[in-house]
N, C-alpha and C positions, 0 to 999 in steps of 0.2 A: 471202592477202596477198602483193604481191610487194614487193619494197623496191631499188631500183637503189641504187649508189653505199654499198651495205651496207659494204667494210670501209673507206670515211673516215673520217675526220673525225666527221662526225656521223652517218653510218650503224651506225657500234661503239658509239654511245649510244643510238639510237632500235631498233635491233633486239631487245636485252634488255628493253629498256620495252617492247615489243608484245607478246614473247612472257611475258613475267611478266602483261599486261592479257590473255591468252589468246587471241592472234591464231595463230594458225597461219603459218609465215614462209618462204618461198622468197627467199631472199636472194642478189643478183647484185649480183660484183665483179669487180674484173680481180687482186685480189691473194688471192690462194689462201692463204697462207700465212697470210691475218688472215680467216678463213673462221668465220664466229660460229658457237658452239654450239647445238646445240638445233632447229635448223632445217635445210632445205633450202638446199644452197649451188649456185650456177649460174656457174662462173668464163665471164666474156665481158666484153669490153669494145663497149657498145655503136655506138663507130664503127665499128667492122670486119662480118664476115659473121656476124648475128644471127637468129634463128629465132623474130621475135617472138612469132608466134601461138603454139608452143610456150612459150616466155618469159611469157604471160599466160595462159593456158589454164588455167582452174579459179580463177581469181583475182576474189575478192571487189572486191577496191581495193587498187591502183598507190598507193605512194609513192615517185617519181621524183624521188632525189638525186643522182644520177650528173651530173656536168658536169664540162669544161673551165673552173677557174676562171680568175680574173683571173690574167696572168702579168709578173712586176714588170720581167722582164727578157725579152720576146719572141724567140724563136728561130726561129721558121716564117716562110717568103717574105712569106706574104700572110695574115696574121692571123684579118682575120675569114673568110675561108676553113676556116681549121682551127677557129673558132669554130664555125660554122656547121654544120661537120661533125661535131661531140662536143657541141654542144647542142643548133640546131635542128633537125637530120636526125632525130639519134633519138629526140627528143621529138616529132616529128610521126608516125614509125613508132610507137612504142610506144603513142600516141592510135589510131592508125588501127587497129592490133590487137586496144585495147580495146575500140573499137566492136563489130569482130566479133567477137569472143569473149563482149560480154557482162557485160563488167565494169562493175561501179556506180558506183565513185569513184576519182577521180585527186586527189593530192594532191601539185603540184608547187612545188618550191623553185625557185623565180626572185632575184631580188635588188635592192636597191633601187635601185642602179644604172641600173635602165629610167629611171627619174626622173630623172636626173642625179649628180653628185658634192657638190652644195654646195646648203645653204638660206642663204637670207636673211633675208627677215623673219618668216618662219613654218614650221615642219613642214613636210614633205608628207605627204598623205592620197592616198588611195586614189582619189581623183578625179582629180588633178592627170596632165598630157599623160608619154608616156611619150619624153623629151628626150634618153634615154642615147645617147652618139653616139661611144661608142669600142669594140670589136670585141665585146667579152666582153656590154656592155651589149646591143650589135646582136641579138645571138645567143639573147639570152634576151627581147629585144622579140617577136623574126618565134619561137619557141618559144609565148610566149601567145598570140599571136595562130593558131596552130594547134590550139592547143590552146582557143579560144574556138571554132572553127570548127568541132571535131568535136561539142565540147556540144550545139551549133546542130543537128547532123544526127542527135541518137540521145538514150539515156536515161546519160547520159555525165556523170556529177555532177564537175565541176575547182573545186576549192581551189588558187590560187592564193596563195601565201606568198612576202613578198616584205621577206627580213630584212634589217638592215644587218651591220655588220661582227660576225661570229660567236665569242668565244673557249671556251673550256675547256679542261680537260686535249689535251695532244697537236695544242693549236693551232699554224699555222704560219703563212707569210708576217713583214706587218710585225709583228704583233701578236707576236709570238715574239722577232721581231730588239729591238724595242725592251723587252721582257721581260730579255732576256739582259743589255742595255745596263745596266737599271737593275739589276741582279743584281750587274755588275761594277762598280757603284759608279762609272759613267764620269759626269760633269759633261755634260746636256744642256741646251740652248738655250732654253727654252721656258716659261718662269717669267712670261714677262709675255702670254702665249696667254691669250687668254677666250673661246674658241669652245664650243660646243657639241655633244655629238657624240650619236649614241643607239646604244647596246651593245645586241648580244642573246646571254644565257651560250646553250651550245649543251643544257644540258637544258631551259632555258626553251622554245627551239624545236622538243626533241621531246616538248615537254606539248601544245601550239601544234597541233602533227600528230596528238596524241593527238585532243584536243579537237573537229580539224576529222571528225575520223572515227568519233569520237561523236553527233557532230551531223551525218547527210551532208548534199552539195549535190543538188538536184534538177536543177540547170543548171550555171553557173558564179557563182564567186564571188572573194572578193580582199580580203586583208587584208595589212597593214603590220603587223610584229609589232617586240617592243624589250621590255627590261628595263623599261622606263618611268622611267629616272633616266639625265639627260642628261649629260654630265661634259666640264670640257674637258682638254685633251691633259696641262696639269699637274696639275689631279686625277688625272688616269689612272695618272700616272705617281706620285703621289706614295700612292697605293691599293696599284701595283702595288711601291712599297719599302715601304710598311707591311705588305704580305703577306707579305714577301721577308726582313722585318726587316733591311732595309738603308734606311741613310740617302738619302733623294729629295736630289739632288745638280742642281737645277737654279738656272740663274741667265740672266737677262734678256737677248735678242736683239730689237730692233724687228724686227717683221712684215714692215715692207718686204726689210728686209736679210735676212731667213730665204729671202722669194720670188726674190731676186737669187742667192742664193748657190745654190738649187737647179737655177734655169735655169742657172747657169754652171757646175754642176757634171755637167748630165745629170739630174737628180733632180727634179723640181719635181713630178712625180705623186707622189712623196712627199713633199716637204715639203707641197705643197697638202692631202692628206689632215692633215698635222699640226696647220696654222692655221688650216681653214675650218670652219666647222659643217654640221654633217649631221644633221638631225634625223628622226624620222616621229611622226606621229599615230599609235597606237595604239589609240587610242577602238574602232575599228568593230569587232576581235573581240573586244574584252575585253563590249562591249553584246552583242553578236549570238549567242557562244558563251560568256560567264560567265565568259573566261577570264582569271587571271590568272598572272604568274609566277611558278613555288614557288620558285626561289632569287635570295634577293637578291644585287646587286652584290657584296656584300664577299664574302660564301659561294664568291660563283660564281668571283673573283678568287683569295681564299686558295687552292681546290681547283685552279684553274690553277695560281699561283705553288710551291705544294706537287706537281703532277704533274712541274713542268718540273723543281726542284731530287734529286728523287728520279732522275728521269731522266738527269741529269748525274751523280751518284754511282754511279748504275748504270755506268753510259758510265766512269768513272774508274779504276772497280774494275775493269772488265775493261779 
């Protein structure tokens, strides 16, 4: 089993679950220093000079976490270039190598970003056109579609997983910032928000991976995963001061005025994340593979709101 993107985010949770379910693990990171126990470590970063076929060689099934995620504040010339370069280049090498070496199943995290940023009057499901149309989303559209195309030419089983916003211990981005916010007991905007959003904790996602490799693909396949409890931006917020044991400190902004104030500030990909709904259907793996999520919302919140406060007392003490 090879696992990319082993020491993030979600690679430091999904690598202990494989190897406590008895996977045998070659695990590739670019951060050495967070190199899991127990397993085979492979320090690279896959956009640079990589030896895939070495890199897959002996390997039952890829699970291919490694990407350039979304980035709030862009720094590179030309964006989806360096998307393109840290997720679809070597998600199509790393297909092409499984082919020849032999490997069974790919099981790649994509995002549901292909779909867009925003629902309307319904979920998206698994059917729905893939409309993502800013770099990160681009990057992960022409990824599946490479990765639909090697299935096509071999015995190449792809799981595609396609979560929404991810949290758990040692999450980062906005999901952190606005963590920390309600932490410090700051007054925010958003009391009169009724959107809907769909969460997924991040061991929900590595049962999700369990599941799909319990059950493999003989072709390809494609599920929308989620906690299955949709919440809007004041519930979230008011979950994550009841984790916190701080007071949820919000009070009423009209909508419009939230959208005004983020295009005039530079912000409006953030506040839109805060006012719009984003939902998915979840149906198709929970029928197809049995699965459902072992930790609920509040579990999966408290263990977040409890890693980050421990992690700032750490951070104080020294």
């Amino acid at each position: 089993m090879l696992v990319t993107g082993a020491t993030g985010f979600v690679g430091r949770v999904l690598v202990p679950q494989l190897l406590a379910g008895g996977w045998a693990v070659r695990a590739c990171g670019r951060n050495a220093e967070r190199r899991p126990a127990g397993c085979d470590f492979v320090a690279a970063d896959l956009a640079g000079g990589v030896d895939f076929d070495s890199l897959v060689r002996d390997a039952h099934a890829i699970v291919h976490l490694a990407a350039r995620v979304h980035v709030m504040r862009e720094q590179a010339n030309d964006p989806l270039l360096a998307f393109r370069k840290a997720n679809a280049a070597p998600t199509t090498a790393l297909a092409e190598a499984a082919l020849r070496n032999g490997v069974r199943q790919f099981v790649f995290a994509s995002t549901l970003k292909v779909h867009g940023e925003v629902t309307l009057s319904r979920p998206f499901s698994e059917n729905d056109p893939l409309l993502g149309d800013d770099p990160y989303a681009i990057s992960k559209i022409e990824a599946e579609h490479a990765l639909h195309a090697c299935a096509s030419r071999g015995n190449l089983g792809v799981t595609i997983l396609r979560p929404p916003l991810m949290y758990g211990p040692g999450v980062g981005g906005n999901f952190a910032r606005l963590l920390r916010l309600v932490q410090k007991s700051v007054p925010l905007p958003f009391a009169a928000i009724n959107n809907r959003r769909s969460m997924l904790y991040v061991e929900n996602f590595c049962s999700a991976v369990l599941a799909c490799l319990g059950i493999p693909a003989s072709d390809a396949r494609t599920f929308l995963i989620s906690d299955g409890r949709d919440i809007s931006t004041a519930e979230l917020i008011r979950s994550m001061a009841a984790a916190l044991g701080r007071p949820a400190r919000l009070f009423a902004v009209p909508v419009g005025v939230l959208r005004l104030g983020g295009k005039m500030t530079g912000y409006a990909g953030e506040v839109r994340r805060l006012i719009d709904s984003l939902q998915v259907d979840s149906s198709r793996i929970r029928s197809q593979l049995s699965w459902t999520p072992p930790v609920s919302f509040e579990r999966g919140m408290l263990a977040t709101a409890v890693a980050m406060t421990r992690t700032n007392q750490e951070m104080h003490i020294k």
